[in-house]
VEXVEX-390536 format. One record per residue (C-alpha): residue in one letter; x, y, z. Coordinates in steps of 0.1 Angstrom, whole numbers, plus 5000, padded with zeros to 4 digits. Each point is the difference from the previous one (the first is absolute). Last residue first. Example, Ala and Ser with C-alpha at 12.3 -4.5 7.8 and 13.67 -1.06 7.14 Angstrom:
REM residues 2
S513749895071 A498649665007 
This chain:
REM residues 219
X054042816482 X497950205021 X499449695024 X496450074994 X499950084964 X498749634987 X497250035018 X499250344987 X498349794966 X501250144968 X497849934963 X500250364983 X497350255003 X500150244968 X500850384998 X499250324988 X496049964995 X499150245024 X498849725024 X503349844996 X502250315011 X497950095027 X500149635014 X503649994996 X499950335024 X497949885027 X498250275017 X499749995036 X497350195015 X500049885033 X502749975004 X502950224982 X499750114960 X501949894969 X501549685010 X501949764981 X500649655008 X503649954993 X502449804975 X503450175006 X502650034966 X503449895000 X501650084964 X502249774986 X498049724975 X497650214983 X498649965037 X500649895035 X498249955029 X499250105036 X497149885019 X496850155016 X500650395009 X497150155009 X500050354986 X498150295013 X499750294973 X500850395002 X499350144966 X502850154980 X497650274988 X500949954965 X500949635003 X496949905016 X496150084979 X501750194971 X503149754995 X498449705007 X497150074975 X502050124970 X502349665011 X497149754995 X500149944967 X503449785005 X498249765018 X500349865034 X500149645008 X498449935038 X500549825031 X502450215018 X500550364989 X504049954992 X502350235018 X503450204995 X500850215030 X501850294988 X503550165007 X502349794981 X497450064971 X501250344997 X497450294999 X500650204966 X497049864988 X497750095026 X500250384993 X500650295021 X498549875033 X501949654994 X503350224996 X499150235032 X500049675024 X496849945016 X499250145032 X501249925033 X499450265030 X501649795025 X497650005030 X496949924974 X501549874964 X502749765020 X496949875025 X498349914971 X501749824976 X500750134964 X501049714977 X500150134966 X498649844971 X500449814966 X498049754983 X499449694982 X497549874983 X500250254969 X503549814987 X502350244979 X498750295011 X500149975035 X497150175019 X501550315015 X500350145041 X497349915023 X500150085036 X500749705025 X498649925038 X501349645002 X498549725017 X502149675007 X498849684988 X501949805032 X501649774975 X501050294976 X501050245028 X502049675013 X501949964964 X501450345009 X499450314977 X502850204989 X500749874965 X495950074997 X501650394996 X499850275026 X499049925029 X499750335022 X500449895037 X498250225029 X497849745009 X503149755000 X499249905035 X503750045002 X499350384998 X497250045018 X501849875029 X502750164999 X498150344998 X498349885028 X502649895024 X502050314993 X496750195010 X499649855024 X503850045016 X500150304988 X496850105026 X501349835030 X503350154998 X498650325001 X497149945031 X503449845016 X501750354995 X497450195012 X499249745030 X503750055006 X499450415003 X497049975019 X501549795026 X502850245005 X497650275002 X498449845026 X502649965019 X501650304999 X496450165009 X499449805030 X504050055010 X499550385001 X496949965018 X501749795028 X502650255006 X497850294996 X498149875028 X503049925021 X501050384995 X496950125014 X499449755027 X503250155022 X501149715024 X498250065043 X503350025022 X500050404997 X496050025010 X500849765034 X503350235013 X497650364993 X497449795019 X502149925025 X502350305008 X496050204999 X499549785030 X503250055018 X499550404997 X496649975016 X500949785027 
């Protein structure tokens, strides 16, 4: 009795599968697994992040916030009709008419993730800055005189003041030379400072008869 008793126990305890190894089994594929996940979630957390930033710098780029304009020749008819705002720095006052000037478009977003500064050669000296490279404009509604360039040069060119244009309609004069009538300000809202204001109540300039109806389809 005894011996057939022990024969079934020692039988039953062979039959019963060894837990040990089936553990291991099933923790070894826990931890494949879940590396294999985290390795495609690192790959999709990488794809994910080129793909904004692709989209971003794409879109920043057609949004033309980036875009340096360099001379009127460059301006659409629709940044006319639209009356456009441009962040500028001043440059010279042309010698040979006092009304208009020259500056530099320097736009925002290029000066902050692209470092942008104004070129050496308009640093050095605004002379030797080529027109090519310059925004010609017209302070709209006024006639500047010739007195007034002591002035312009100590209060903007020297410093190559930062000024807000508003560009209102393009036009030409001494018979070749495209030149941007704009509303010109000195300061952001609230405190916005008109520059042909400055200029006539110094005594540098006279208001001239033009109505801004006649600049809304920036022709």
């Amino acid at each position: 009795m005894t011996d057939s008793s022990s024969l079934g126990r020692e039988s039953s305890s062979c039959d019963k599968p060894p837990r040990k190894p089936m553990r291991r089994q099933v923790g070894r594929l826990v931890v494949d697994t879940q590396q294999l996940i985290d390795s495609h979630l690192s790959l999709f957390r990488a794809g994910l992040f080129v793909t904004i930033v692709a989209s971003l710098t794409v879109s920043i780029k057609l949004s033309g916030l980036l875009t340096r304009v360099n001379n009127i020749e460059e301006m659409s008819s629709w940044q006319f009709a639209r009356r456009k705002k441009l962040r500028v720095r001043m440059i010279r006052q042309s010698r040979q008419d006092p009304s208009i000037f020259y500056v530099y478009h320097t736009p925002f977003l290029r000066r902050l993730l692209l470092q942008d500064e104004l070129p050496q050669n308009v640093v050095a000296g605004s002379g030797k800055t080529k027109e090519s490279d310059l925004i010609a404009l017209r302070p709209f509604g006024v006639q500047v005189d010739e007195s007034s360039e002591e002035w312009v040069w100590s209060n903007f060119v020297s410093s190559h003041r930062p000024l807000t244009i508003q560009l209102l309609r393009r036009i030409q004069v001494n018979g070749s030379e495209n030149v941007a009538s704009c509303s010109i300000a000195l300061t952001t809202f609230p405190l916005a400072r008109d520059f042909a204001h400055e200029l006539v109540s110094h005594g540098y300039a006279e208001w001239l008869p033009e109505n801004l109806e006649n600049y809304d389809n920036g022709s």
